[in-house]
N, C-alpha and C positions, 0 to 999 in steps of 0.2 A: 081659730084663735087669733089671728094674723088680725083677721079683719075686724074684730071685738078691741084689740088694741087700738089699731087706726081709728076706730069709733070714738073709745075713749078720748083718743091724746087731741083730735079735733073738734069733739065737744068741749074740752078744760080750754083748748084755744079761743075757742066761740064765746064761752063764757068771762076768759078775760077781756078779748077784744070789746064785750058787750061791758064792762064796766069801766074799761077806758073810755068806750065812747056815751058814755051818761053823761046829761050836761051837770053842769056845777052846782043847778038852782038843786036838782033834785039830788045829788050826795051832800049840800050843806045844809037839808031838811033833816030837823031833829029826830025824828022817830025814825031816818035810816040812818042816823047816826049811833041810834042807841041801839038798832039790832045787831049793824055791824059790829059795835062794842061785844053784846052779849051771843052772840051766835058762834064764838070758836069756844066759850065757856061750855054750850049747851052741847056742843058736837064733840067735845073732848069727854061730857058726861055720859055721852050716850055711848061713843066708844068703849069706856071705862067700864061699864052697865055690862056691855054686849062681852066685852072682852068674859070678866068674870065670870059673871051667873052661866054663860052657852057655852054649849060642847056639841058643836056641828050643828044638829037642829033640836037641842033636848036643852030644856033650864037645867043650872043643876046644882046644888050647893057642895064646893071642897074647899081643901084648903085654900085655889085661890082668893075666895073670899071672906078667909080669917086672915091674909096678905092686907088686906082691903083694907079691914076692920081695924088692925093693928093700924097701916097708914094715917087712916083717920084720926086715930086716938093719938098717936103722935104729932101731928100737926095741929091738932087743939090745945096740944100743949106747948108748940111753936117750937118745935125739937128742929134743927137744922135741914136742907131736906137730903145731905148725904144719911144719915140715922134714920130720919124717915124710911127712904129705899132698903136699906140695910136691915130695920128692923123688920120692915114689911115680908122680905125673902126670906128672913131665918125663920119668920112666923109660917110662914109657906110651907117652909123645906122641913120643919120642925112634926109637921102631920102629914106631911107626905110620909118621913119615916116611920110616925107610929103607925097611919093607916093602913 
């Protein structure tokens, strides 16, 4: 386990050091401007994705993606995002008890 950590924590080093050391021409290039914009959007979706629908290694549909489904519908309607969260959990916690 030990050594899977130390793996880790010196590739995330590698990784930064490797973007400190980019020269300038190539991070003030447009198209790595704009993935860097758009890559913590697509990596927060795909989180969000994996969190809901999996349960260990199986899809699955429960309440937490009627959680989901309420958030969205609430932020389409530009509700605060204390409400959003709020409403999201009680939609959760709401079929957790019937189910």
């Amino acid at each position: 386990m030990w050594v899977a950590i130390a793996v880790g924590a010196v590739s995330c080093y590698a990784l930064k050091l490797g973007g400190l050391s980019a020269p300038k021409a190539v991070l003030e290039d447009r198209r790595v401007q704009k993935v860097a914009e758009l890559l913590p959007v697509a990596l927060l979706a795909a989180l969000i994705v994996t969190q809901t629908f999996s349960k260990q290694q199986e899809l699955t549909i429960d309440p937490r993606a009627a959680g989901v489904g309420v958030a969205v519908i609430a932020v389409l309607l530009r509700a605060p995002f204390l409400v959003v969260v709020t409403l999201a959990a009680a939609a959760a916690a709401l079929l957790r008890l019937i189910a």
